[in-house]
C-alpha positions as CSV (number, residue, x, y, z in Angstrom):
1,X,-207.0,-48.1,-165.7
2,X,-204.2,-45.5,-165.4
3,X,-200.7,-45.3,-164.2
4,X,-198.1,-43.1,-163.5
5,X,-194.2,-43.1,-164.5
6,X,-192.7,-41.2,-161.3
7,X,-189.7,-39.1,-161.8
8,X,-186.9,-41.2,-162.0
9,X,-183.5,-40.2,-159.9
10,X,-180.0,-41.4,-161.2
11,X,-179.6,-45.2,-160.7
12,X,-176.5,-46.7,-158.7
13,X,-174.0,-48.7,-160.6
14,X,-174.7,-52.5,-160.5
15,X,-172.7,-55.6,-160.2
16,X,-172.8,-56.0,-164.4
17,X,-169.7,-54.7,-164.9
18,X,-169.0,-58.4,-164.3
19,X,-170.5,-59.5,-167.4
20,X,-168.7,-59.4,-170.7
21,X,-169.6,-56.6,-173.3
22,X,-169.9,-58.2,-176.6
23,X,-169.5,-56.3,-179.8
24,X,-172.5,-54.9,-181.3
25,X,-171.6,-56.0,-184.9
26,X,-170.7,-59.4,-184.4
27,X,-172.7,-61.7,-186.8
28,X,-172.2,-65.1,-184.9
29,X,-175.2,-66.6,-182.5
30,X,-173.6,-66.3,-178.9
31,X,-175.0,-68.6,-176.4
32,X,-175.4,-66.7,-172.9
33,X,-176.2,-67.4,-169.3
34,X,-179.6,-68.8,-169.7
35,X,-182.8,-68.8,-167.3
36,X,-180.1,-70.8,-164.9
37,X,-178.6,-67.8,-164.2
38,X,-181.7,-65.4,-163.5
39,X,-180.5,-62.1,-162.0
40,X,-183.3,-61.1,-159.2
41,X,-182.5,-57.7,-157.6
42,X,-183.8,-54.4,-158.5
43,X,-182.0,-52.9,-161.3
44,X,-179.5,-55.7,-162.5
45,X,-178.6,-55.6,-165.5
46,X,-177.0,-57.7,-167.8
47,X,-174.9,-56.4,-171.3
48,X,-176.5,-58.3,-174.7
49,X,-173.8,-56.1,-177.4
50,X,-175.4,-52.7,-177.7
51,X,-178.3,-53.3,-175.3
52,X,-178.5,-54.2,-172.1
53,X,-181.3,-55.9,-169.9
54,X,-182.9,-53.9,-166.7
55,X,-184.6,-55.6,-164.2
56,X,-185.9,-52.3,-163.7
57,X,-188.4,-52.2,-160.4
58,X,-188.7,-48.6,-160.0
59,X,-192.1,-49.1,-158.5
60,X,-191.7,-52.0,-155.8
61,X,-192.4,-49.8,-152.9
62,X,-196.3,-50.1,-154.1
63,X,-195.9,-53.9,-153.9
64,X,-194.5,-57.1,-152.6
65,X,-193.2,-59.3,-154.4
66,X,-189.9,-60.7,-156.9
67,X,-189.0,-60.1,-160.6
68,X,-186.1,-61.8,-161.8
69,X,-184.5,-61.7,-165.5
70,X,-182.0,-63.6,-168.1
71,X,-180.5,-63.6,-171.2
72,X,-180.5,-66.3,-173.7
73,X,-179.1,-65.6,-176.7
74,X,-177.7,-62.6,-179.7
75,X,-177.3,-63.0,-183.3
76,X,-175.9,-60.0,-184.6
77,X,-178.3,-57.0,-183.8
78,X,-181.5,-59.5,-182.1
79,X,-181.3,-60.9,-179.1
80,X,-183.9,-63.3,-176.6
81,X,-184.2,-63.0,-173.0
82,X,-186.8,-63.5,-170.5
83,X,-188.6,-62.1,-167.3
84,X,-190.5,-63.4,-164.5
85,X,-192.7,-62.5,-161.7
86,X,-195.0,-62.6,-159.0
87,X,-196.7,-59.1,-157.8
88,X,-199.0,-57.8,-155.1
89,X,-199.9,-54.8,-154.5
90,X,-200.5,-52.7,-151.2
91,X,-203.1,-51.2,-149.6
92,X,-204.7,-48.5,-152.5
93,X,-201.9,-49.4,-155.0
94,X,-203.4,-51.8,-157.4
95,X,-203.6,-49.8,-160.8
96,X,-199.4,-48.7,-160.0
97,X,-197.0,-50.2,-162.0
98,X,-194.3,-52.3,-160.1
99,X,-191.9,-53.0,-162.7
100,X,-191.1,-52.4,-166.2
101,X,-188.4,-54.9,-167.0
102,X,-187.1,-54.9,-170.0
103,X,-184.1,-53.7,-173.1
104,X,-182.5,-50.8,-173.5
105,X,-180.7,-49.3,-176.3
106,X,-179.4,-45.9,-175.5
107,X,-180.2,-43.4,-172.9
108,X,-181.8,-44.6,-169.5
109,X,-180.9,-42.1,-166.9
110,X,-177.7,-41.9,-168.8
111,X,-175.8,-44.3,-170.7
112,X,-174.8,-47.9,-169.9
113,X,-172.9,-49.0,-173.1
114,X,-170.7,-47.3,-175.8
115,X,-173.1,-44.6,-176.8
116,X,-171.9,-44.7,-180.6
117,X,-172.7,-48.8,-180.9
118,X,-176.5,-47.0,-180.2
119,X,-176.7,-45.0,-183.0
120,X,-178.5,-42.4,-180.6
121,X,-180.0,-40.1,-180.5
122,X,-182.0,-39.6,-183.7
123,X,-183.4,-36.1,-184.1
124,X,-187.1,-36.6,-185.3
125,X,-187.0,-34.3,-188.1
126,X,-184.2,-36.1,-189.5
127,X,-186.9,-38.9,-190.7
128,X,-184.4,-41.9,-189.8
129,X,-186.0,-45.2,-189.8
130,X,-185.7,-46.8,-186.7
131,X,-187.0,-50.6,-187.7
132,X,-187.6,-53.0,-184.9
133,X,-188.8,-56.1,-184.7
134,X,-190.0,-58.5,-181.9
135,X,-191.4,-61.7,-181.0
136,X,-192.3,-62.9,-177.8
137,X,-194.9,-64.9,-175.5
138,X,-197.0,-64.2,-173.3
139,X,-197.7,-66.8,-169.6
140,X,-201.5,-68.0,-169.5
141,X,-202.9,-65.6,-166.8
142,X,-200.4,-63.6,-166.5
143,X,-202.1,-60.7,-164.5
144,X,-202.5,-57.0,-164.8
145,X,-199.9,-55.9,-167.6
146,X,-198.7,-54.9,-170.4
147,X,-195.8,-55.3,-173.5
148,X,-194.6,-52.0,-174.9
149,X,-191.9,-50.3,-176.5
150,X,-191.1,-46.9,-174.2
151,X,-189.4,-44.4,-176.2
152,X,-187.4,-41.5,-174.1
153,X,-187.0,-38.1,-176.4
154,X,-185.1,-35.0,-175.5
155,X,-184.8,-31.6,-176.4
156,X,-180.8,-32.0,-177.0
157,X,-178.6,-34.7,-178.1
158,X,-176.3,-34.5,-175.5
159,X,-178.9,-36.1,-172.5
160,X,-176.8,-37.4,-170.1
161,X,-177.8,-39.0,-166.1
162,X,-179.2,-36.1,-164.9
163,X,-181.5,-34.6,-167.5
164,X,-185.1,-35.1,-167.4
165,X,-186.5,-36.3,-170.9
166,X,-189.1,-34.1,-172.2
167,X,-191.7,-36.7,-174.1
168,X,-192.2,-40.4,-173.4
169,X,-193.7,-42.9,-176.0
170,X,-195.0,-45.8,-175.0
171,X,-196.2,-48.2,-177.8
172,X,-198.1,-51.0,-176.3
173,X,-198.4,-54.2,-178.3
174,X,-200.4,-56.4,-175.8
175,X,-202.0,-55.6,-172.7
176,X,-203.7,-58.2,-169.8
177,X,-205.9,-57.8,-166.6
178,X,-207.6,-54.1,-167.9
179,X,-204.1,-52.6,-167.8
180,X,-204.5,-49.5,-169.4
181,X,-202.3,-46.1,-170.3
182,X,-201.9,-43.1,-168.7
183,X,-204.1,-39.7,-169.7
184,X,-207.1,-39.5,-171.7
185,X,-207.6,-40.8,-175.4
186,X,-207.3,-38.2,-178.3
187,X,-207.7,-40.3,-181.4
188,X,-207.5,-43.0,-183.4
189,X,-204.3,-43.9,-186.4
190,X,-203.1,-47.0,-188.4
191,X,-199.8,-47.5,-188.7
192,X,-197.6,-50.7,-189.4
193,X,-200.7,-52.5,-190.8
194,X,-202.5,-52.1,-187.3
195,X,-204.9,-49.8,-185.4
196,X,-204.1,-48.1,-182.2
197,X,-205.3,-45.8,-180.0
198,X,-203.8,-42.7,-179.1
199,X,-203.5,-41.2,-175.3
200,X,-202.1,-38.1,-174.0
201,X,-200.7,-37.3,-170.5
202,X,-198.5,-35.3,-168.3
203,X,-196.4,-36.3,-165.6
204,X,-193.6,-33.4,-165.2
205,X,-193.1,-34.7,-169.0
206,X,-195.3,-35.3,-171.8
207,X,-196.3,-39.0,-172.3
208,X,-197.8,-40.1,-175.6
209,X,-199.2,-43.6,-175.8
210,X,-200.1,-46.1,-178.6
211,X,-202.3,-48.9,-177.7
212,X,-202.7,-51.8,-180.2
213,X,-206.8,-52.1,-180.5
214,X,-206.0,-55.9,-180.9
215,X,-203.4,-57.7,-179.0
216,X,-200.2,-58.9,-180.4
217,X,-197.5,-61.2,-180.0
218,X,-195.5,-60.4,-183.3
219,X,-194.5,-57.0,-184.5
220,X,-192.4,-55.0,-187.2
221,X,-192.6,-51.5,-186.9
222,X,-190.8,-48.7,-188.1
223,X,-190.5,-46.1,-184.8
224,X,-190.3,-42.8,-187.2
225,X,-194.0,-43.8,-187.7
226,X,-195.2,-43.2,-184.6
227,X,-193.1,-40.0,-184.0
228,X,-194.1,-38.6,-187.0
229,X,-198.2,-39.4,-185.8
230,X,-197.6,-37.0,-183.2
231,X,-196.0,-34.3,-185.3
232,X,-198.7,-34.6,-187.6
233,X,-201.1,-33.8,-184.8
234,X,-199.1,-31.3,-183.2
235,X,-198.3,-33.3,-180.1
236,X,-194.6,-33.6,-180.9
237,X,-191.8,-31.5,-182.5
238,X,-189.3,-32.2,-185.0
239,X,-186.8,-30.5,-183.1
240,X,-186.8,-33.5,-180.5
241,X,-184.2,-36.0,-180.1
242,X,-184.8,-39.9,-179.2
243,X,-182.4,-40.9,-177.1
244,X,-183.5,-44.0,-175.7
245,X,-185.7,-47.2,-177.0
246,X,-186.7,-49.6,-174.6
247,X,-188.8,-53.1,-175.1
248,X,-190.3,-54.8,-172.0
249,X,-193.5,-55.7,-169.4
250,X,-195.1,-53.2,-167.2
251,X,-196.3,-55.4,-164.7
252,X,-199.2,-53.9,-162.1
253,X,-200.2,-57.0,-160.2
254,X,-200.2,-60.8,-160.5
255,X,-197.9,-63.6,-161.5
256,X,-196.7,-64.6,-165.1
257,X,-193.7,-64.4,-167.6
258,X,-192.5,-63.0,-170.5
259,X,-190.4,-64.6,-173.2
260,X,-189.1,-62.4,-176.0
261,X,-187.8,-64.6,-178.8
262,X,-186.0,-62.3,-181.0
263,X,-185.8,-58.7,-180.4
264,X,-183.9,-55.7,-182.7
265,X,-183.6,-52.2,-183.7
266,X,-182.0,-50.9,-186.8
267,X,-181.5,-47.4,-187.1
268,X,-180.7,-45.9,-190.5
């Protein structure tokens, strides 16, 4: 099953500049708002130190149907939230992707928080490790979907609201339904003590996908890994810049949550 990730347009401010930006480096666990306080429309956000969570529904218009998001809690540099959400699709559009809610750290159609609490962009060739980790669960029949790290790269480290990224990296760590990536399959790599699958497809940018051959509800990878796959293969060059790293569900149809227990990046 294939998808594609229309070009995006600048999004309109949202009502988060109501919620209180906490400092990046603060080592103390801070209680948020909790599930209580789910946000529901398209594009809410709410500000977890240097991320921020996106109830990002840039494909609705192929559905019916409600998302809604919340955060829970940040230690330090990790952080737990949750999604929920219930989709159909229309008429012809049941392998399009309604929603990809989910984190962001850095560049999303420009840039939401202090862009040097980020530590973006990273030019590839620079060999930077970019460790994450996350846990999270999965709802018992939770539909056609998918949890992935989305990786936006450009070919200058000043990407700002309206420039285009050039590559897209989607590294997917468990996928439900017969979800499945975008393009065709080129190969086959281990990395981070797993196998995945590599595909390759076009969309007005280059999207390069990693899809875990066995599902996954735990992961610790190092991001340069996956980068430097693609150079290795010639899909990718070292004069690219990663400006953004997102974590969340791509969710084509049906009804289900996701609850990520501890989420980070560390870059350095």
């Amino acid at each position: 099953m294939q998808h594609r990730r229309p070009r995006l347009s600048r999004r309109a401010k949202t009502a988060a500049a109501a919620v209180t930006a906490l400092a990046a480096g603060a080592s103390v666990t801070v209680a948020m708002a909790g599930e209580e306080a789910k946000k529901c429309a398209a594009f809410d956000t709410i500000t977890m130190g240097k991320y921020y969570v996106n109830n990002n529904l840039w494909g609705q218009d192929d559905g019916t149907g409600t998302q809604c998001v919340w955060d829970n809690s940040r230690s330090g540099n990790t952080i737990s939230w949750g999604t929920d959400y219930s989709w159909t699709s229309k008429a012809g559009k049941e392998n399009a992707v309604k929603s990809y809610s989910s984190t962001v750290l850095g560049w999303h159609w420009g840039w939401k928080v202090d862009k040097a609490s980020t530590e973006l962009p990273v030019r590839v060739g620079d060999r930077k490790r970019v460790n994450t980790s996350w846990e999270f669960s999965v709802s018992s029949s939770p539909g056609t979907m998918n949890v992935a790290y989305d990786l936006w790269l450009h070919s200058k480290n000043t990407a700002d609201w309206q420039d285009q990224p050039t590559d897209e990296i989607m590294v997917w760590l468990n996928r439900q339904g017969g979800a499945g990536p975008l393009g065709s399959k080129v190969g086959r790599v281990s990395l981070g003590g797993a196998m995945w699958d590599i595909y390759e497809g076009d969309i007005g940018w280059k999207v390069h996908s990693f899809v875990r051959v066995a599902n996954t509800t735990k992961a610790t990878l190092n991001l340069d890994d996956f980068t430097q796959a693609l150079v290795r293969r010639k899909l990718l060059s070292n004069d690219k810049y990663v400006s953004g790293i997102e974590a969340g569900t791509e969710v084509f149809r049906g009804k289900g949550r996701v609850d990520t227990k501890a989420f980070s990046v560390d870059i350095g």
